[in-house]
KOLVEX-268693 format. One line per 5 residues: their letters; for each residue x, y, z of N, C-alpha, C. Coordinates in steps of 0.1 Angstrom, whole numbers, plus 5000, padded with zeros to 4 digits. Example, Ala and Ser with C-alpha at 12.3 -4.5 7.8 and 13.67 -1.06 7.14 Angstrom:
2
as	5132 4943 5078 5123 4955 5078 5132 4967 5078  5128 4978 5071 5137 4989 5071 5129 5000 5079
***
This chain:
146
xxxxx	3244 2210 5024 3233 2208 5033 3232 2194 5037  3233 2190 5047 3231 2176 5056 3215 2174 5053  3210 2168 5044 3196 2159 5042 3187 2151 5055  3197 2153 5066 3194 2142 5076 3190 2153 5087  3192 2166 5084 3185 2178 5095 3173 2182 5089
xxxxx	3169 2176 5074 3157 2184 5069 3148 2178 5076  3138 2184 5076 3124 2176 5079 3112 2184 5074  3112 2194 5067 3100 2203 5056 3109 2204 5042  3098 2201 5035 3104 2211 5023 3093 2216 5018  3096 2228 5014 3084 2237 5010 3088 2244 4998
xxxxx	3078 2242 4982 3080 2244 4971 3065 2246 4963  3069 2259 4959 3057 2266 4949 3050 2252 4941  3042 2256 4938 3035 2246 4925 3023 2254 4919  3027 2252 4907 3020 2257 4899 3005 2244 4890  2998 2252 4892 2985 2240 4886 2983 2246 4872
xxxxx	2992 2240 4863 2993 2245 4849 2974 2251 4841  2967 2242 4841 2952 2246 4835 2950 2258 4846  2951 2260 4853 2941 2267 4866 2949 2283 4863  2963 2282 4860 2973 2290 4861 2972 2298 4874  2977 2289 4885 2975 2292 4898 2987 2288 4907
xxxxx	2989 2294 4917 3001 2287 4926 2994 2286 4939  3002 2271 4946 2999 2268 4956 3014 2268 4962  3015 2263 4979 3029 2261 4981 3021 2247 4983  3032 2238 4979 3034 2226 4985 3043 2219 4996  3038 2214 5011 3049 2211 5021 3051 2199 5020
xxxxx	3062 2192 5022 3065 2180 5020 3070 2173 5033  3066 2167 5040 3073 2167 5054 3077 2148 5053  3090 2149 5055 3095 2137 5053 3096 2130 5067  3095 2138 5077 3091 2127 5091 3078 2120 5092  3066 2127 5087 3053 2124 5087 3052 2117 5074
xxxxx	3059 2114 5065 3056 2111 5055 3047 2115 5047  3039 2128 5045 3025 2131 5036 3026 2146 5030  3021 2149 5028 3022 2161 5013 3011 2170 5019  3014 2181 5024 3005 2193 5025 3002 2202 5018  2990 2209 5010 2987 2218 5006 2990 2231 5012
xxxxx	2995 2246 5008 2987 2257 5011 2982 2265 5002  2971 2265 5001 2964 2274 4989 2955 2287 4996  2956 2296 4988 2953 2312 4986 2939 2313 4982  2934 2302 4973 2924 2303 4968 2915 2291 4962  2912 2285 4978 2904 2273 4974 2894 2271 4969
xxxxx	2887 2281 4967 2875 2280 4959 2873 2279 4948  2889 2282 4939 2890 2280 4929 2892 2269 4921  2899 2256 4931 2896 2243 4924 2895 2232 4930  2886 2223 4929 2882 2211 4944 2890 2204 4944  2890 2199 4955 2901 2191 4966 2907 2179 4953
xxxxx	2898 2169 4948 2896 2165 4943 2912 2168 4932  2912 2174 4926 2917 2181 4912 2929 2182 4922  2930 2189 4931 2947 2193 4937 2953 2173 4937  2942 2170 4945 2951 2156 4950 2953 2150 4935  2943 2148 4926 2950 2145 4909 2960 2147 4905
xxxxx	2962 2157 4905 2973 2168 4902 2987 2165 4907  2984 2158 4927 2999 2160 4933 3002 2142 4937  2989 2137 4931 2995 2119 4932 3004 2111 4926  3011 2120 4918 3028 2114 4909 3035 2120 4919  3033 2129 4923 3045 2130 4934 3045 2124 4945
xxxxx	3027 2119 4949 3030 2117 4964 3036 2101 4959  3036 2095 4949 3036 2079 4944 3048 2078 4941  3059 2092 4934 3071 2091 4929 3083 2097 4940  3077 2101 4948 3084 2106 4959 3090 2095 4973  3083 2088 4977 3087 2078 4988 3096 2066 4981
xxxxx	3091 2063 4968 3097 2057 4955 3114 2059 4953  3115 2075 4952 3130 2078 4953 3138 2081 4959  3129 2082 4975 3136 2087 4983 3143 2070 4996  3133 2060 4987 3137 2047 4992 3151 2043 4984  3149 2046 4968 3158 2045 4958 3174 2048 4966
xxxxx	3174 2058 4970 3190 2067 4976 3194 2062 4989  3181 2058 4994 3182 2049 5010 3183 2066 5018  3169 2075 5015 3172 2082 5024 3169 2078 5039  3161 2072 5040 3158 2065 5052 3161 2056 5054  3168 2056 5069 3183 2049 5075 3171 2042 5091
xxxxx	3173 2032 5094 3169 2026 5108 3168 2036 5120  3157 2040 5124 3156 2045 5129 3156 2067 5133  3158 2069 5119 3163 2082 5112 3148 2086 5118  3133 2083 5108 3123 2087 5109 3113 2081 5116  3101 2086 5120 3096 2075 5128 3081 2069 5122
xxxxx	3083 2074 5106 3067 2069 5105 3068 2055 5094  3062 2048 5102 3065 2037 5093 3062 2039 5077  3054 2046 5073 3053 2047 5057 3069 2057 5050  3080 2055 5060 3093 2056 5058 3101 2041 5049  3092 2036 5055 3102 2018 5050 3089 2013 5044
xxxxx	3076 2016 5040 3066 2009 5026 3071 2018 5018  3078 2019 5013 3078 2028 5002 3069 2026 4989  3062 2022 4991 3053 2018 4977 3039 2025 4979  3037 2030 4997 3026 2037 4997 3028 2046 4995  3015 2052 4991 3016 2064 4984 3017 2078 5000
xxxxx	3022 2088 4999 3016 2099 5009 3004 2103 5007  2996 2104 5016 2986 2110 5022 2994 2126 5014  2977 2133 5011 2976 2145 5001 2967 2154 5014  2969 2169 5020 2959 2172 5025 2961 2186 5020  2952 2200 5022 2949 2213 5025 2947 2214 5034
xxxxx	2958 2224 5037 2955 2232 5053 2946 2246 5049  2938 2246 5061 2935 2263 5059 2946 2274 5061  2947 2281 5052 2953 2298 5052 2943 2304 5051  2950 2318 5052 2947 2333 5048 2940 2332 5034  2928 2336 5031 2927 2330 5016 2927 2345 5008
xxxxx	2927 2344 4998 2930 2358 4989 2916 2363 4983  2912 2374 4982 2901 2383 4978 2902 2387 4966  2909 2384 4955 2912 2391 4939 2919 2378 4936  2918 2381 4919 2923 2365 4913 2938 2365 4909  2943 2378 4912 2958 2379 4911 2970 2379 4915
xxxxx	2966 2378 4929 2978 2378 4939 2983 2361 4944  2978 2349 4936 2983 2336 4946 2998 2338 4946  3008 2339 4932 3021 2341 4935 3025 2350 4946  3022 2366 4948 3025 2369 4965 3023 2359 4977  3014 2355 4976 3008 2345 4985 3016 2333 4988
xxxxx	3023 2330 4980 3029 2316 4976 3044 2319 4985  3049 2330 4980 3065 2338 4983 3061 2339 4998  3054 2349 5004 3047 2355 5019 3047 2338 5026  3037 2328 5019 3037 2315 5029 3049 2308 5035  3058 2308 5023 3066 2304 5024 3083 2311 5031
xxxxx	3080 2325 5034 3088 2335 5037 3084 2330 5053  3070 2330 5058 3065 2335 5072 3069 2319 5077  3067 2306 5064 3074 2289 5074 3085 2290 5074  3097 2299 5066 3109 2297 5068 3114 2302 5084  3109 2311 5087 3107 2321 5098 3103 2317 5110
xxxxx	3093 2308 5107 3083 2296 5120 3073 2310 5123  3070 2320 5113 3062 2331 5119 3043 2327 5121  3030 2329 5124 3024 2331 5118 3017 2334 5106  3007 2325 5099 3004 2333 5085 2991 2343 5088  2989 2351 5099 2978 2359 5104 2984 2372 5096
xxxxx	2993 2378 5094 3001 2390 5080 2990 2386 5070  2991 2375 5065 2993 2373 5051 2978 2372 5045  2975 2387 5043 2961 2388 5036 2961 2399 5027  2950 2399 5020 2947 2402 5009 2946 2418 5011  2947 2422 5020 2950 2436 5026 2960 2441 5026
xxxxx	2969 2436 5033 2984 2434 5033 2994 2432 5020  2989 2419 5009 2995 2425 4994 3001 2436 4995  2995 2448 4991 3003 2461 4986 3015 2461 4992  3016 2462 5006 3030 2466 5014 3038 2453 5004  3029 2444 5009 3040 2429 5011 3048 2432 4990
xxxxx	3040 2429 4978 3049 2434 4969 3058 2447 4968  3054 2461 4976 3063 2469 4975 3077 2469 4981  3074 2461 4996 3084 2454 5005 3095 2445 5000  3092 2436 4984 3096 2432 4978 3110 2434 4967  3098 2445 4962 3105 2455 4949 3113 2464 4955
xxxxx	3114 2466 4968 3126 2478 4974 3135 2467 4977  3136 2456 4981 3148 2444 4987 3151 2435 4977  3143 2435 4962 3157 2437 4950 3157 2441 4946  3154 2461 4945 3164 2472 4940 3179 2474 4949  3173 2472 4961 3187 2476 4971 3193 2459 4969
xxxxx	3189 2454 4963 3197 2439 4965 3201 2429 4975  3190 2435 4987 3185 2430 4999 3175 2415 4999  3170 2408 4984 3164 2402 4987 3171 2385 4989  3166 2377 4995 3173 2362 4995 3169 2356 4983  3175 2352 4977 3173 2344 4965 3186 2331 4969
x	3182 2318 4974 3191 2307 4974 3197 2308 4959
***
C-alpha cells in the first residue's frame, strides 16, 4: 500500500474502564482525530479526549519521525509543527438503544466509511439483520478480514 494515497484511517478503540468501543478516524490531510461513538451518553467528552491525547501528541510526533510529510504532500500546516498536538472531536452518529451492541456498531461504521455509504442503516433496529448478516459471511467465508 502507497501511504501517500491514504488520507483516513479508521480504527476501533476500545476505552478499557468503560469497556466500550468507539471508532476512531484519523485524517492525516486535516491533521486531527475524529471520534465516532454509539453511545455518548455513556462517557463525557472530556474522558474520550483524555483517553485519545497520547495519540493525538504521539502521532504527528512519528509521523514527522519517518518524514511522512514531504513539501507540499498535505496542506495543513499542523503537517510540518509536529509538536502540535491534533485537535480531538465527536461527530454525531446513529446512537445505540441497549448497552451491548457498540462492537456492531464499531464494524457497521466502519464497513458503511469504507464504502463512502451513509450511517442512516446503522441503528439500533437494524443490529439483528446487521449481526446475522455477519454470521452467514463467515460461515460461507464471505467475510473481508485484511
Amino acid at each position: 500500500m502507497d501511504w501517500q494515497n491514504v488520507y483516513k484511517v479508521y480504527t476501533p478503540f476500545m476505552l478499557t474502564k468503560y469497556k466500550h468501543w468507539e471508532v476512531v478516524m484519523i485524517d492525516l490531510v486535516l491533521c486531527e482525530i475524529k471520534v465516532y461513538d454509539s453511545k455518548v451518553s455513556l462517557i463525557p467528552d472530556d474522558i474520550v479526549k483524555e483517553e485519545l491525547a497520547p495519540l493525538s501528541i504521539t502521532l504527528p510526533n512519528l509521523l514527522n519521525t519517518i518524514d511522512f510529510y514531504e513539501e507540499g504532500v498535505y496542506a495543513n500546516n499542523c503537517s510540518r509543527d509536529w509538536w502540535c498536538p491534533w485537535p480531538i472531536e465527536r461527530v454525531d452518529v446513529p446512537q445505540q438503544s441497549n448497552e451491548g451492541d457498540c462492537g456492531m456498531f464499531v464494524l457497521k461504521y466502519i464497513e458503511l466509511f469504507s464504502a463512502e455509504l451513509p450511517l442512516a442503516t446503522c441503528t439500533s433496529h437494524n443490529m439483528p439483520f446487521f449481526r446475522l448478516k455477519l454470521a452467514a459471511e463467515i460461515t460461507r467465508g464471505d467475510a473481508y478480514f485484511p
